[in-house]
C-alpha positions as CSV (number, residue, x, y, z in Angstrom):
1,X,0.0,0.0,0.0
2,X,1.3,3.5,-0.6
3,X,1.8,6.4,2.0
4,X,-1.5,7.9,3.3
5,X,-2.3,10.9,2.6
6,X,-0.2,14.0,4.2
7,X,-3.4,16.2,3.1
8,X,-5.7,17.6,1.4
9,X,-3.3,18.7,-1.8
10,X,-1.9,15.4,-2.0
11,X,-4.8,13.4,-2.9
12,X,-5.4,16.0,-4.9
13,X,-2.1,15.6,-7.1
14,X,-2.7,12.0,-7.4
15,X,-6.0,12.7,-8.7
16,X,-4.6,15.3,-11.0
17,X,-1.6,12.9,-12.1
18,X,-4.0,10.1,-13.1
19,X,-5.5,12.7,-15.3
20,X,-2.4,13.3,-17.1
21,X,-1.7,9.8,-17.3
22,X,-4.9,9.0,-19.3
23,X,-4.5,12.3,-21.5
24,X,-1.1,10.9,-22.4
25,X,0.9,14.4,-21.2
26,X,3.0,13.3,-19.1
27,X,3.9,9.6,-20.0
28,X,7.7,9.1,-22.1
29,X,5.7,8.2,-25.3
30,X,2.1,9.7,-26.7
31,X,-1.2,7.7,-25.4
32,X,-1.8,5.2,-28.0
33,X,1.9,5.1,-29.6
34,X,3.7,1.7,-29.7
35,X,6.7,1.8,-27.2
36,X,10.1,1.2,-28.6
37,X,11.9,-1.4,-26.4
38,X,14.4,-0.2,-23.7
39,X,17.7,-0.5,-24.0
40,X,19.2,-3.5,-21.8
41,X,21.2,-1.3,-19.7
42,X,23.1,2.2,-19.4
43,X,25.0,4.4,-17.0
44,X,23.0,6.9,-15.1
45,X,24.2,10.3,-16.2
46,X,23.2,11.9,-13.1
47,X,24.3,9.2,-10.8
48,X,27.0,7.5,-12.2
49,X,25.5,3.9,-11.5
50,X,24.2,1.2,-14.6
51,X,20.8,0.7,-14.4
52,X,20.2,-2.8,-16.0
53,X,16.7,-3.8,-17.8
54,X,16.0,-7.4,-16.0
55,X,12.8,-8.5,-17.7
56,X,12.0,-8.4,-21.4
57,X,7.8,-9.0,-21.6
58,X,6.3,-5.2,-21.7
59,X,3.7,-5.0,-18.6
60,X,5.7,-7.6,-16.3
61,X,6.8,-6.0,-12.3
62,X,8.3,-7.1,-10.1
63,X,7.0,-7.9,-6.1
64,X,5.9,-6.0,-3.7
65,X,9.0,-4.5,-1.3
66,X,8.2,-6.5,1.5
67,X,7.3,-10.1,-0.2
68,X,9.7,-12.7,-0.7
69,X,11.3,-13.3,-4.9
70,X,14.2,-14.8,-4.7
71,X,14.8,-18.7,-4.2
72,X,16.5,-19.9,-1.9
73,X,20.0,-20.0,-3.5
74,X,19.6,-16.6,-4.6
75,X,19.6,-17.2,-8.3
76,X,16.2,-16.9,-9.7
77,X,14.1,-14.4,-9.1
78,X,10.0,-14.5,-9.5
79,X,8.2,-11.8,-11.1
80,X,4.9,-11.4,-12.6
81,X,4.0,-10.8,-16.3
82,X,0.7,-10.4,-18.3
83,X,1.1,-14.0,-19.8
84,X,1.4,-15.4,-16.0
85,X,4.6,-15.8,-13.5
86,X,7.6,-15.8,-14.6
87,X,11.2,-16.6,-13.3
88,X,14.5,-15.0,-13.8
89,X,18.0,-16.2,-14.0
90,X,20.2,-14.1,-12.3
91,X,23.1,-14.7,-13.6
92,X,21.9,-14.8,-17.8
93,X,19.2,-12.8,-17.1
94,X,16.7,-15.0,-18.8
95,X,13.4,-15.3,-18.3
96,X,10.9,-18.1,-18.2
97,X,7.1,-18.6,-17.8
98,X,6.3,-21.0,-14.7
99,X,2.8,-20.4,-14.0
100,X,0.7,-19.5,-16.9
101,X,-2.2,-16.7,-16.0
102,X,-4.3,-16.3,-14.0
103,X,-2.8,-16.8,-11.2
104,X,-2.2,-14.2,-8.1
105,X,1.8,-14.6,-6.8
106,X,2.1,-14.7,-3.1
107,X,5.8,-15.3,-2.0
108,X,8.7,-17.5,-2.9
109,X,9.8,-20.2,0.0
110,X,12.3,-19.5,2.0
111,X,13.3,-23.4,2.5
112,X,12.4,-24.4,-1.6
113,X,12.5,-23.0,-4.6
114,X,8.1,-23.0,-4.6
115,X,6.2,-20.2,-5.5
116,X,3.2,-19.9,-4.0
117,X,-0.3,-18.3,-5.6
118,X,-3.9,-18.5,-5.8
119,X,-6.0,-18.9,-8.8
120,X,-10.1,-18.7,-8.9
121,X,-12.8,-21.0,-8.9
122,X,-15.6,-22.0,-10.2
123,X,-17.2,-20.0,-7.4
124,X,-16.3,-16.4,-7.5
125,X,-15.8,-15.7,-3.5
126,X,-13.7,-18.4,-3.4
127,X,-9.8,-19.3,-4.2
128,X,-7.6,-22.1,-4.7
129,X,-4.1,-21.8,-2.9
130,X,-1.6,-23.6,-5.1
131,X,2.1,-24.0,-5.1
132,X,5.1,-24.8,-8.3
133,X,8.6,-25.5,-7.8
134,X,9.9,-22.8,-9.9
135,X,12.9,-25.6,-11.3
136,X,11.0,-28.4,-11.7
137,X,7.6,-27.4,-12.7
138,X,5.8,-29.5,-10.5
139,X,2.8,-27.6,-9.7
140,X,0.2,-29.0,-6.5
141,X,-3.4,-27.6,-5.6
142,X,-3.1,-27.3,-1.8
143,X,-6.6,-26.5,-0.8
144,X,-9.4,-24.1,-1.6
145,X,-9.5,-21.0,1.2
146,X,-12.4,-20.0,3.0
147,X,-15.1,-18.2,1.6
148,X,-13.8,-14.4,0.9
149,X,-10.4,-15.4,1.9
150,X,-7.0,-14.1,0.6
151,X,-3.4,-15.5,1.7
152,X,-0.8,-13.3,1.7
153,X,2.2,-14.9,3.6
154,X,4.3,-18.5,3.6
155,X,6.1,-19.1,7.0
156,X,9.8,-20.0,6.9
157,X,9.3,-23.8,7.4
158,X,6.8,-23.8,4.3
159,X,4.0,-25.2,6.7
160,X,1.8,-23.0,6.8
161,X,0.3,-19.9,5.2
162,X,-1.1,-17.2,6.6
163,X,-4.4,-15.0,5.6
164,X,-8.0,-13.1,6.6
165,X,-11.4,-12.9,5.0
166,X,-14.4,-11.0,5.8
167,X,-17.1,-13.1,7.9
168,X,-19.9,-13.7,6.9
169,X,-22.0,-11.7,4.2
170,X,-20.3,-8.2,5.9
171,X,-19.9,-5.4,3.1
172,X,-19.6,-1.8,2.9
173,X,-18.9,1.2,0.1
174,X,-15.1,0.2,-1.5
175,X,-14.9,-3.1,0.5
176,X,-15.2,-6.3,-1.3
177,X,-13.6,-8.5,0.4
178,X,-9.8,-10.0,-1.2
179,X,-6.9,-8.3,-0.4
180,X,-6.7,-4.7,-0.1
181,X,-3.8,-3.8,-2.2
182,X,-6.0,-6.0,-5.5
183,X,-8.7,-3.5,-4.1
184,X,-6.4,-0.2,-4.3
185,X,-4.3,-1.0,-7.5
186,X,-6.1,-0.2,-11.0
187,X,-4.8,-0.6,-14.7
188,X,-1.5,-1.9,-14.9
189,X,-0.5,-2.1,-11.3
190,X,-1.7,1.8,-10.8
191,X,-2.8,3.1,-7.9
192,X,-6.5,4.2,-7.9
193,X,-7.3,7.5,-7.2
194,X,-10.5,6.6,-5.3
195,X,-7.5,4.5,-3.1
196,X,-7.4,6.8,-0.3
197,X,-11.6,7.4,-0.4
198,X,-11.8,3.5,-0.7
199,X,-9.1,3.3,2.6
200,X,-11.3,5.6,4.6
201,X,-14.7,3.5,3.9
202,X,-13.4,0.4,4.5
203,X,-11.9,1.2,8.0
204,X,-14.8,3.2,9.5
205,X,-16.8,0.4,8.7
206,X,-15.6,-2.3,11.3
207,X,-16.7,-5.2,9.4
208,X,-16.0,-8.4,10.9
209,X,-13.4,-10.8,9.7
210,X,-10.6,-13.5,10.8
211,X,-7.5,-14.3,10.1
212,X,-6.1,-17.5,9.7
213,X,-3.1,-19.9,8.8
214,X,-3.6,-23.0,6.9
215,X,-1.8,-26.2,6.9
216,X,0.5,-26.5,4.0
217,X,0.5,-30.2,3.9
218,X,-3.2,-30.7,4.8
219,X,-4.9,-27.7,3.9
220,X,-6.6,-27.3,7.4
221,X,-7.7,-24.1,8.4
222,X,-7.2,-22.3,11.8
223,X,-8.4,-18.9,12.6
224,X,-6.3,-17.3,15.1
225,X,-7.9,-14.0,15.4
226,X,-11.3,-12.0,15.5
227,X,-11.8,-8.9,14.6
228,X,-13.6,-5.9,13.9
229,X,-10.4,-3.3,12.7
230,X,-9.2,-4.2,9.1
231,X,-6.1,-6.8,9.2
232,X,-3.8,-6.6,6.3
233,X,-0.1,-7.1,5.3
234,X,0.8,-10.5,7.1
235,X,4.4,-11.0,7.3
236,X,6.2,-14.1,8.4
237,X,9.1,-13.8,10.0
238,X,11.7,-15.3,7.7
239,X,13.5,-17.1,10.5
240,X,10.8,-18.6,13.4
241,X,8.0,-20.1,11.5
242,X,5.8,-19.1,14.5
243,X,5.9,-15.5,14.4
244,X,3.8,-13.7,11.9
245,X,3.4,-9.7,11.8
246,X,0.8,-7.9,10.1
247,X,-1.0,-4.7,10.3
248,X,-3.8,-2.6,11.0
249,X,-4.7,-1.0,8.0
250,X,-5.9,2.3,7.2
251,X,-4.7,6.0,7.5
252,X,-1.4,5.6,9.9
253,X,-2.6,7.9,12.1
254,X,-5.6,6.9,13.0
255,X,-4.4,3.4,13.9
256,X,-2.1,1.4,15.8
257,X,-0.3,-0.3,12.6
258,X,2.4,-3.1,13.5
259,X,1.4,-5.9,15.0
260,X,3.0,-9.3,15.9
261,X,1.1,-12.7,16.5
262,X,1.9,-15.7,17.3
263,X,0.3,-19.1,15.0
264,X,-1.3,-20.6,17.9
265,X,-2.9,-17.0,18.7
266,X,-0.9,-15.9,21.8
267,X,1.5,-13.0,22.5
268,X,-0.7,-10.9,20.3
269,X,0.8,-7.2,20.4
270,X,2.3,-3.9,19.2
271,X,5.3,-3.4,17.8
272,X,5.5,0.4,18.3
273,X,3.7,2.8,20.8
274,X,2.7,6.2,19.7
275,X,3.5,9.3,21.7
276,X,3.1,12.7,19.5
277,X,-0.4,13.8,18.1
278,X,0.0,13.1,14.0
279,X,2.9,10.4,14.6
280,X,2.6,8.0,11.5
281,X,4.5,4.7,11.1
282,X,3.9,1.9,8.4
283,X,5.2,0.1,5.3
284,X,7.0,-2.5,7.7
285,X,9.6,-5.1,6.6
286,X,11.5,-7.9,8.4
287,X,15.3,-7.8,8.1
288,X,16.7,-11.0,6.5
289,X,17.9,-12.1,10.3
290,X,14.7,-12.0,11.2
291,X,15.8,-9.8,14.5
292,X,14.2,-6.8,13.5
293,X,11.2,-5.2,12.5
294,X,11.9,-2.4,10.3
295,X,9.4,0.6,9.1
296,X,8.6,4.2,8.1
297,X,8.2,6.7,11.5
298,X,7.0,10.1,10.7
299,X,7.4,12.5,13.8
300,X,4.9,13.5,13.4
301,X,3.6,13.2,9.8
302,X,5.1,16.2,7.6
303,X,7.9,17.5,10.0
304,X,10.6,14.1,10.4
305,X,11.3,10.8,8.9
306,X,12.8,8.2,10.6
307,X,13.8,4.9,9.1
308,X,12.9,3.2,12.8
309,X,13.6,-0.6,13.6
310,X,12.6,-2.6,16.7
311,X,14.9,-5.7,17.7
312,X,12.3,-8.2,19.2
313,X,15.2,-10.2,20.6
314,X,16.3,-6.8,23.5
315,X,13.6,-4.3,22.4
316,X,16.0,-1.9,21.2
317,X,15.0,0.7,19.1
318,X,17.2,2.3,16.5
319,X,15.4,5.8,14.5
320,X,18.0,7.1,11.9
321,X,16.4,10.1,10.1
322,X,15.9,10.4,7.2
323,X,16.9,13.7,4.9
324,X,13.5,15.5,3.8
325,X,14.7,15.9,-0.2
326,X,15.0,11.8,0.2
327,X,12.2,10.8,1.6
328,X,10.5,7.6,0.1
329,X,7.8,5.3,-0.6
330,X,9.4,2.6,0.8
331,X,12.5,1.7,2.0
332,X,14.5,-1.6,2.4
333,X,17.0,-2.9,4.0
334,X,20.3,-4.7,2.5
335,X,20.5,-8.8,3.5
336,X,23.6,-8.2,5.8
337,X,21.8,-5.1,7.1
338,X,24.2,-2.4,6.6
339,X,22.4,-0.7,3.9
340,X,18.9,0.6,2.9
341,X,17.6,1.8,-0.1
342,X,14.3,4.1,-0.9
343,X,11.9,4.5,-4.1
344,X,11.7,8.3,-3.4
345,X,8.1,10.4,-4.3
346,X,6.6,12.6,-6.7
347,X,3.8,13.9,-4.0
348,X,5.5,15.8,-1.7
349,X,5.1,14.5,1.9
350,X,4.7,17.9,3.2
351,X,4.7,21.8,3.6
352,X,8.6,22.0,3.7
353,X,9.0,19.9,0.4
354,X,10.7,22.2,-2.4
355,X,10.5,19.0,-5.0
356,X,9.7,15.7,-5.7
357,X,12.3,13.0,-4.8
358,X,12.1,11.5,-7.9
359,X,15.2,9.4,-7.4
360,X,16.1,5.4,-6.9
361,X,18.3,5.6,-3.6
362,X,20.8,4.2,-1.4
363,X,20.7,4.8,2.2
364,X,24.2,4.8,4.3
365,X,23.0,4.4,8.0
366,X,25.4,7.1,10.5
367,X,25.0,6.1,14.1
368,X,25.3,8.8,16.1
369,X,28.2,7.8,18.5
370,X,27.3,7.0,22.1
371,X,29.8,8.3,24.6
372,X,27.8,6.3,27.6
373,X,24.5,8.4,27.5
374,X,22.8,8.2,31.0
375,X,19.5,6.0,30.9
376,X,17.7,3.2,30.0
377,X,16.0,2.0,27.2
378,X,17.1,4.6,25.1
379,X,16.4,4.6,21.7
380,X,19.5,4.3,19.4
381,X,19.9,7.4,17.1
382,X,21.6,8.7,13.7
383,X,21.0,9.4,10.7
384,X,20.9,7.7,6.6
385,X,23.5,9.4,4.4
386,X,21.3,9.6,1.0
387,X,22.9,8.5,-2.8
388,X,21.4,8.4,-5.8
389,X,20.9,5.7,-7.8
390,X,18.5,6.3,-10.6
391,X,16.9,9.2,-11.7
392,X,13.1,8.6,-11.8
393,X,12.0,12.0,-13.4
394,X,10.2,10.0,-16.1
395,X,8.4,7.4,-13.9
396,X,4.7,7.9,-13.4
397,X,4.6,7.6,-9.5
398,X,1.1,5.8,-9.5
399,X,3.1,3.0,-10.4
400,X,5.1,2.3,-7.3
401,X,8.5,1.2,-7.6
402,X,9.1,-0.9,-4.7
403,X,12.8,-1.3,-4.4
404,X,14.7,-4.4,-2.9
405,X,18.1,-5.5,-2.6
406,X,19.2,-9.2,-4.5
407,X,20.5,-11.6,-2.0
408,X,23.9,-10.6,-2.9
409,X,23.4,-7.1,-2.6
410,X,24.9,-6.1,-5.9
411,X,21.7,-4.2,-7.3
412,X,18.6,-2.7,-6.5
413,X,15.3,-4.1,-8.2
414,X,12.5,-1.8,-9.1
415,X,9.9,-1.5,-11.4
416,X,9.2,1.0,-13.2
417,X,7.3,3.0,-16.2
418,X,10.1,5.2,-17.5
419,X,9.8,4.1,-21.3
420,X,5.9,3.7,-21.3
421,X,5.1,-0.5,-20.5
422,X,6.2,-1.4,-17.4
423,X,9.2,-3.3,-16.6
424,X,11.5,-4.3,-13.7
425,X,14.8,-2.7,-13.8
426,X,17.9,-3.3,-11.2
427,X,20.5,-1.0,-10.6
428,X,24.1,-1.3,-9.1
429,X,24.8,-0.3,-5.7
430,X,28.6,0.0,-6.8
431,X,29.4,2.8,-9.2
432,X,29.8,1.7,-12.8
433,X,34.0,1.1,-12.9
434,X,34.0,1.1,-9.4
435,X,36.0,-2.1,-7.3
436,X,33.3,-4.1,-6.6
């Protein structure tokens, strides 16, 4: 899900760049005109860095920041294309179709190389959970979900999945049931621009619904939670396949967003506690140690940004800020944790913005130096040194990139809609002639 809205003048800028994207003003080739192909790669002019075209099929993207593509090994990648799922060699960057459409992508294992999807029924409320080894081919129907039901996370075992639906026959204006991002996203992976109006309906109305994991090998179902707020983004943690995190949705500020679970339903709590008017904090990640919990803090919304990470091991906290001409989208954090990267923004997030970040970046964390501060649990403090990766001044923001470090940290994947089609790019964190 994208940021929520700052105020009034953003939604209105989306609203207005949607316009533009339909009249065909703003987009790199006129509405209607057939696309050249992007080149395969090229040096950054303004950053120095080469920015390397990973897929080939116009229209394919790549995941969402937070969701597992990578195998195991950390030579494919999975992606998603208009003829189905696809997967990606790393190493000869070639392409292959795995799952042909339609077919929802959820994650890639974390123990096999299995990605893991949904595809409909014969029965329109209801969805199939499926798994293919993306090497073999070997493709098994695990079970079909509960009515109105949606899985949107793999635990680190591969034994269970995790997901909600909406009880019974509960409906309100902009809520249908499914996941919320299928709800928000439009044409072509845009973002609608009734997103935020949709966002606001569906979490004043407190309809009831559960979430649940379900048995990998069996296909039972457990629900492990009731509720009347609106449950999204489940996250496993990639390391205990017990722990599962996942949000409360809606504007940031008007609820208490991170949440932590365990499969059997215990321990159920926040992960962050809110203490200035207007504090905002969302688009959460795990770090590949599974440690920490990792997310956007705004103190409050349009003043500070904070890339803020909780260690669930001590409970330490760690806010680096982040500079205002970089804020993001998202952000991510490298495998070995010693990096982050950000999409950037074309809304500004606020009154003090002079101009849209429209830039790919990386993120050098700076602790600030403890010379044996008197207290306890303090939180640990710095800031991000910002670099620029890629210059995004022809990307169409509705599209979001959703950037993501490979497993061997050499590039950052994004997708984007720079020449027209969209298509996922990667670009390297080492500068082009630079040691590596």
């Amino acid at each position: 899900m994208t940021l929520p809205p700052s105020r009034s003048a953003v939604g209105a800028a989306l609203r207005a760049a949607v316009g533009f994207i339909f009249a065909g003003l703003v987009a790199p080739v006129a509405f209607g005109q057939a696309a050249a192909e992007p080149p395969t790669s090229w040096i950054d002019p303004d950053t120095g860095h080469r920015v390397i075209r990973l897929t080939s099929e116009p229209g394919s993207s790549s995941f969402y920041f937070n969701d597992n593509s990578f195998t195991p090994d950390g030579r494919e990648m999975v992606y998603n294309t208009r003829a189905g799922i696809a997967v990606l060699d790393l190493a000869t960057r070639q392409g292959r179709l795995v799952v042909p459409a339609p077919a929802r992508a959820i994650v890639v294992g974390h123990r096999t190389p299995t990605i893991y999807y949904t595809k409909r029924t014969a029965d329109p409320q209801v969805s199939a959970l499926w798994c293919t080894n993306v090497d073999t081919g070997a493709a098994r129907k695990i079970a079909d979900l509960p009515r109105r039901a949606s899985v949107s996370a793999i635990n680190a075992d591969e034994t269970l999945g995790g997901g909600t639906y909406l009880d019974g026959d509960a409906t309100a204006p902009g809520a249908y049931g499914g996941s919320a991002r299928e709800q928000a996203q439009g044409r072509n992976g845009m973002q609608s621009p009734d997103k935020f109006k949709m966002m606001a309906e569906r979490l004043d109305a407190h309809l009831p619904n559960s979430m649940f994991t379900i048995d990998l090998r069996s296909g039972k179902v457990t629900v492990i939670l009731h509720n009347t707020d609106w449950l999204n983004h489940l996250q496993f943690s990639p390391t205990d396949p017990t722990l599962l995190m996942y949000c409360h949705e809606g504007t940031w500020q008007r609820v208490d967003r991170i949440w932590t679970i365990r499969t059997d339903g215990t321990r159920n709590g926040p992960v962050h506690q809110r203490i200035m008017e207007m504090e905002q904090y969302g688009h959460e990640w795990w770090s590949q140690d599974g440690r920490n919990i990792w997310y956007d803090l705004r103190m409050p919304e349009g003043v500070l940004s904070y890339i803020a990470g909780r260690n669930l091991e001590t409970g330490e906290r760690t806010w680096l800020l982040v500079d205002r001409n970089a804020w993001s989208i998202h952000y991510n954090s490298s495998p070995d944790g010693t990096l982050f990267c950000g999409d950037g923004a074309d809304a500004p997030p606020a009154w003090w913005a002079t101009a849209a970040n429209k830039w790919i970046y990386l993120f050098h964390p700076e602790p600030v130096k403890n010379d044996r501060t008197l207290g306890v649990n303090l939180i640990h403090g710095g800031v991000v040194r910002a670099e620029k990766l890629v210059n995004m001044s022809r990307h169409i923001y509705m599209l979001e990139p959703n950037p993501f470090f490979t497993p061997d940290q050499k590039l950052v994947v994004f997708v984007s809609n720079m020449f027209g089609p969209n298509y996922v790019f990667g670009v390297e964190v080492a500068k082009a002639g630079a040691a590596h």
